[in-house]
C-alpha positions as CSV (number, residue, x, y, z in Angstrom):
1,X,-1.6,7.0,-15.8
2,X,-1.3,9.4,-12.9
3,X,0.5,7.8,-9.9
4,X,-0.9,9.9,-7.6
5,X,-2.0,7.4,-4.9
6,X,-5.3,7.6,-3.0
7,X,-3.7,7.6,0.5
8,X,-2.0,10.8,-0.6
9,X,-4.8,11.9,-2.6
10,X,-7.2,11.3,0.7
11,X,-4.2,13.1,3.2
12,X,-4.2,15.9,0.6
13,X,-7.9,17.1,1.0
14,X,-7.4,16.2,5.0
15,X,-4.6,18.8,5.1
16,X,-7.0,20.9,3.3
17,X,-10.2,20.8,5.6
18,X,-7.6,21.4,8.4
19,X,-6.3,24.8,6.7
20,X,-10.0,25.9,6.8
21,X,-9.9,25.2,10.2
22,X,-6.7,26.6,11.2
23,X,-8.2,29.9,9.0
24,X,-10.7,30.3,11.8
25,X,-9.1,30.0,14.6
26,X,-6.6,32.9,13.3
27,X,-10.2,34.8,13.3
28,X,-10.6,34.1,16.8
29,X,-6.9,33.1,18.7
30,X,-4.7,35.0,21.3
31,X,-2.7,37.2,19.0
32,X,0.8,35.3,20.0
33,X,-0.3,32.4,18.7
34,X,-1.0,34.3,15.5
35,X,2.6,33.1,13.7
36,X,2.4,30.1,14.5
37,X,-1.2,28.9,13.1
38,X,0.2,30.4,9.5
39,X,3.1,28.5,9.5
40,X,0.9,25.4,10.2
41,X,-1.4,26.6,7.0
42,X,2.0,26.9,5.2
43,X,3.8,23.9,5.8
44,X,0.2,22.0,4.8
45,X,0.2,23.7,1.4
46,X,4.2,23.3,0.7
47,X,3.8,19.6,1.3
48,X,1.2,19.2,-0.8
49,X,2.8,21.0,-4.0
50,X,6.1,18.9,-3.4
51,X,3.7,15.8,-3.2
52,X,2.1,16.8,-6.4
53,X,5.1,17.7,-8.1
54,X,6.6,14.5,-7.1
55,X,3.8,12.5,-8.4
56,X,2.7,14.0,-11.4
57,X,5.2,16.3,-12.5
58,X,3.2,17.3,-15.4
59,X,1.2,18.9,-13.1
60,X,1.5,22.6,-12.8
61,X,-1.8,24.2,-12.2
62,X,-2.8,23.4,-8.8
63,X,1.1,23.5,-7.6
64,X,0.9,27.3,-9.0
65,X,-2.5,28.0,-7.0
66,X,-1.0,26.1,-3.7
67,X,1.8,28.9,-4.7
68,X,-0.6,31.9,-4.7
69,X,-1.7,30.7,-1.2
70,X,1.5,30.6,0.3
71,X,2.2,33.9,-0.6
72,X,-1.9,35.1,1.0
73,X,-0.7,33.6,4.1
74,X,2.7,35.7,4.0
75,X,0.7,38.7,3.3
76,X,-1.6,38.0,5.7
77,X,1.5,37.6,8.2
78,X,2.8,41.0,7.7
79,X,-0.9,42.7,7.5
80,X,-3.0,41.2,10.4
81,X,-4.9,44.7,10.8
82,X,-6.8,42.9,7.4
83,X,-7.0,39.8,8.4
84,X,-11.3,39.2,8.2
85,X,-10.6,40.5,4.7
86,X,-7.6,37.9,3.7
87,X,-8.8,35.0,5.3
88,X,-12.1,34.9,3.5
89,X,-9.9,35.0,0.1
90,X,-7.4,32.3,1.5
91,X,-10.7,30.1,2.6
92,X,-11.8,30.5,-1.1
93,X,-7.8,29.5,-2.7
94,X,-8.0,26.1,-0.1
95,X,-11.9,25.3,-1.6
96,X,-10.8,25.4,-5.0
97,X,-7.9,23.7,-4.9
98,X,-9.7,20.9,-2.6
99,X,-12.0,20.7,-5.6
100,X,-9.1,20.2,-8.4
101,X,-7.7,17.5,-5.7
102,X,-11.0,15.4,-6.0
103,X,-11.6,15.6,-9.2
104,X,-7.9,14.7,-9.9
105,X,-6.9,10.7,-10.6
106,X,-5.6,8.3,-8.6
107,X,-4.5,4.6,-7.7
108,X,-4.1,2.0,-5.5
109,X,-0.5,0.5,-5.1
110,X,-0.9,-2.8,-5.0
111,X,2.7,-4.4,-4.1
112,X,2.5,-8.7,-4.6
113,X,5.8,-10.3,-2.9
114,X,6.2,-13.9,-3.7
115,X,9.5,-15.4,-2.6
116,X,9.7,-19.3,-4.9
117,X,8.9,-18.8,-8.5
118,X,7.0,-22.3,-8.2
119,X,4.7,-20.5,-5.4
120,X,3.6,-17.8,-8.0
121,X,0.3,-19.3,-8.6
122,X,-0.9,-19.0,-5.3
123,X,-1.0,-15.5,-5.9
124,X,-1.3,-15.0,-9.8
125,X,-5.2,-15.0,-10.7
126,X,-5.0,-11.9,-7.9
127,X,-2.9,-9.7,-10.2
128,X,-3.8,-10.9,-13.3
129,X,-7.1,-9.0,-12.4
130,X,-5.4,-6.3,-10.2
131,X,-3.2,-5.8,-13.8
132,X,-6.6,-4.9,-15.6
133,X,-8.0,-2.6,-13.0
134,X,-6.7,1.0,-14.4
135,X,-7.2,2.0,-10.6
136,X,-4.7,0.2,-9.5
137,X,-0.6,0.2,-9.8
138,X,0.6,-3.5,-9.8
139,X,4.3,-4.2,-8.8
140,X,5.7,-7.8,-8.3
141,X,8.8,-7.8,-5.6
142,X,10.0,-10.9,-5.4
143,X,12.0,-11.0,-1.8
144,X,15.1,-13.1,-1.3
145,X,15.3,-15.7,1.2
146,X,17.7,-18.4,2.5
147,X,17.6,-21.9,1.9
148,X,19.1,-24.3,4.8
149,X,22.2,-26.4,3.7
150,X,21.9,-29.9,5.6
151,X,25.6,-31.1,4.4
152,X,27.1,-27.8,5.5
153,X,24.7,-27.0,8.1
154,X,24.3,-23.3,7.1
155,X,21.6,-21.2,5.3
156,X,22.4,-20.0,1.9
157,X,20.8,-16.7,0.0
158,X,18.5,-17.8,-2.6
159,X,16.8,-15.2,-5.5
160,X,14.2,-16.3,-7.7
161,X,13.3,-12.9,-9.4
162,X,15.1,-14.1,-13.1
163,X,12.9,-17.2,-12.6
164,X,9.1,-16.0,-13.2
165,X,6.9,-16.4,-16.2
166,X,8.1,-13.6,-19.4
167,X,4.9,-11.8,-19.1
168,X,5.4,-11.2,-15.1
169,X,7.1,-7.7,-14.9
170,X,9.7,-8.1,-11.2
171,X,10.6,-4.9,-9.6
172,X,14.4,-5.8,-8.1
173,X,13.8,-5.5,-4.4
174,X,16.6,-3.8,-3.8
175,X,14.9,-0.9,-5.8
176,X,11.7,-1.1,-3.8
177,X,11.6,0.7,-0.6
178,X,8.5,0.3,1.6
179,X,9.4,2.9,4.2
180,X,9.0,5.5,0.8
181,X,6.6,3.8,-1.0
182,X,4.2,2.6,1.7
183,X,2.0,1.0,-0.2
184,X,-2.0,0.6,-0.3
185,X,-1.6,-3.3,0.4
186,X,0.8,-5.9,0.0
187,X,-0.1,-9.0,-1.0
188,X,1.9,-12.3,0.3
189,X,2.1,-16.6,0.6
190,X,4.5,-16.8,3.1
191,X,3.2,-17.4,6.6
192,X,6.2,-18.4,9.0
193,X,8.8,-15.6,9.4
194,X,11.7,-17.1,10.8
195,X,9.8,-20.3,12.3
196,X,10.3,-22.5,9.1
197,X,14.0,-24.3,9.3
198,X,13.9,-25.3,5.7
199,X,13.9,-21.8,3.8
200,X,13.1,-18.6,5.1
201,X,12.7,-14.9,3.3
202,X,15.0,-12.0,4.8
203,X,14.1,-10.7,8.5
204,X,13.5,-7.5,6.5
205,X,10.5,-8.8,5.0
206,X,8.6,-10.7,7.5
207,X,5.4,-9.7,8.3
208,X,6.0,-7.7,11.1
209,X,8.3,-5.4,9.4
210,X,5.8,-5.3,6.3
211,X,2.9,-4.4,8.3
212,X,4.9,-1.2,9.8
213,X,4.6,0.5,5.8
214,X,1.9,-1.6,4.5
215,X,-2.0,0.2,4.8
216,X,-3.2,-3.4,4.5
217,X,-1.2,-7.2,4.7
218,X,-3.6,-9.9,3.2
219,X,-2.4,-13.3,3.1
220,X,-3.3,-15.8,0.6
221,X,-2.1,-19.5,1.5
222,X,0.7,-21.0,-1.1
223,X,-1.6,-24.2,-1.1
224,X,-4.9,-25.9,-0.8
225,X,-6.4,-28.5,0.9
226,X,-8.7,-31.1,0.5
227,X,-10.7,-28.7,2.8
228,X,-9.6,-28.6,6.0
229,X,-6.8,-26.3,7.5
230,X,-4.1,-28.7,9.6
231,X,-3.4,-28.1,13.1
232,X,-0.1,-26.9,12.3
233,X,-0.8,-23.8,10.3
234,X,-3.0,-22.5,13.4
235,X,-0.5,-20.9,14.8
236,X,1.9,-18.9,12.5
237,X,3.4,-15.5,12.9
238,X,1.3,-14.1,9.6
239,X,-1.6,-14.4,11.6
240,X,-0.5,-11.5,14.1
241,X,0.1,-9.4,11.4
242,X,-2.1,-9.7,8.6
243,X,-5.8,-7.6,8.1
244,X,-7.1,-10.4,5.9
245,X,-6.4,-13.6,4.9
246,X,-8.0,-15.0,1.9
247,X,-9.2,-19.1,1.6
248,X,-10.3,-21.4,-0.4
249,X,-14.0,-22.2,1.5
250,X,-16.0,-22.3,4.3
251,X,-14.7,-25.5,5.6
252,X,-11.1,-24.1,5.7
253,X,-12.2,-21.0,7.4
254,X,-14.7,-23.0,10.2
255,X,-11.3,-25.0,11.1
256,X,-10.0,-21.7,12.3
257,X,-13.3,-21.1,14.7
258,X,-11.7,-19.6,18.0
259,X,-8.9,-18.2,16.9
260,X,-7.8,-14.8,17.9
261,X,-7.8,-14.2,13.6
262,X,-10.8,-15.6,12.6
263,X,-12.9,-12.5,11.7
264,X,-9.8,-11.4,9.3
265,X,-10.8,-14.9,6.9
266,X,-12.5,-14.0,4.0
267,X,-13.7,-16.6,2.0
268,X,-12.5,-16.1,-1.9
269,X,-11.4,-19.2,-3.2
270,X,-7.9,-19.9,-4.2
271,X,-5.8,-18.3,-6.8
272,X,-4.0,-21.6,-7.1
273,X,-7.5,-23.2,-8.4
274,X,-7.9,-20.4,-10.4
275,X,-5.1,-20.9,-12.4
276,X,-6.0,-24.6,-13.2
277,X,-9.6,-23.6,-14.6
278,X,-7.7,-20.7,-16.9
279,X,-5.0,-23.4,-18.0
280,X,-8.2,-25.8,-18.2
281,X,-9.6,-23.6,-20.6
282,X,-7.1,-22.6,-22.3
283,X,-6.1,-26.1,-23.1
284,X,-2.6,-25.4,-21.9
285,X,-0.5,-28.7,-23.0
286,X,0.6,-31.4,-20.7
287,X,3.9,-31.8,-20.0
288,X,5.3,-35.5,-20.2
């Protein structure tokens, strides 16, 4: 599958429309800005092909056409008494290849970071159907965190990534890097940054940071209720941060009524229920 992802895909035929732009302002600018317009027209297309080449290597034809243009704008550069004549061929190499770009396939990257092993289910039924979608690129980064030593009064690292189920495929997050990657929307259970005094993840992945290379931060709670949210998980630093946060019903959500967050609730249900139907189903055994 390609792993061309939509936000590129969409900043791609962006740059595009703003080539055809540029193209007629050239037509109509003071000549001394002339130089400078092409070299915006070039360093569109160059970033493009290096995208595209980065992405889907195997993909040679419209890199070669983004090519052909580059070397219509040099021309162009060098011949300005022709310019009317070169620009309407240049227009006609950025439609095509604005075409090939649309037509061309693309995901989602759809980044889940659970911290406990034991918390996975609060997230699980989400990827399970995120795995199936062939729109979408799945990754699992389970983040490290500290655990808080009472008998020697210090916190110390914890990783959980060797302890998920066989058929959960964990990306090392040392290998993941958000600032490159920056994906479509991360998916995460942890609400309290640095104000829980039991365990906490690494600073680098509270939700502040995340949100700085995530498109979208959606929150799903690592537990459920018997309806009701308490008065103490009002107020967590997720909140700030987060474009959606998914519950379990209506009464959950209508105990967060005047809060600065509440439009951001959408009502879902809870992966953590879903996982007791599937098991429910599939008669999964009871331990002793």
């Amino acid at each position: 599958m390609s792993r061309l992802r939509k936000t590129e895909k969409k900043k791609m035929i962006t740059l595009l429309d703003e080539s055809l732009r540029l193209h007629n302002q050239i037509l109509n600018h003071p000549a001394e800005d002339f130089t400078e317009l092409l070299e915006l027209c070039q360093e569109r297309a160059i970033w493009i092909g290096e995208t595209l080449e980065k992405a889907v290597p195997e993909q040679k034809e419209i890199v070669a056409e983004l090519e052909n243009y580059c070397e219509s704008v040099y021309q162009l550069s060098i011949h300005r008494e022709s310019a009317s004549d070169r620009l309407v061929v240049m227009n006609r190499q950025i439609e095509e290849i604005r075409e090939q770009i649309r037509r061309f396939p693309a995901v989602w990257q759809i980044v889940f970071m659970p911290y406990k092993s034991s918390m996975w289910d609060s997230l699980e039924s989400v990827w399970l159907a995120c795995r199936q979608d062939k729109d979408c690129e799945c990754l699992v980064v389970v983040l490290p965190y500290f655990q808080f030593d009472r008998e020697q009064e210090k916190l110390i690292p914890c990783y959980e990534g060797a302890d998920f189920p066989e058929y959960v495929s964990v990306t090392g997050y040392e290998d993941y890097h958000m600032e490159i990657e920056k994906p479509d929307v991360v998916f995460v259970h942890n609400p309290y940054d640095d104000q829980n005094l039991v365990t906490t993840i690494h600073p680098a992945y509270y939700s502040g940071e995340l949100k700085k290379y995530a498109g979208k931060l959606v929150y799903i709670p690592y537990y459920v209720t018997t309806g009701v949210i308490s008065q103490e998980h009002l107020n967590l630093p997720v909140y700030q941060n987060m474009d959606y946060m998914i519950v379990q019903s209506e009464l959950f959500k209508s105990g967060c009524k005047g809060m600065n967050y509440y439009d951001k609730i959408q009502v879902l249900g809870s992966p953590k229920l879903d996982r007791i139907i599937r098991m429910t189903r599939e008669k999964a055994k009871v331990p002793d």
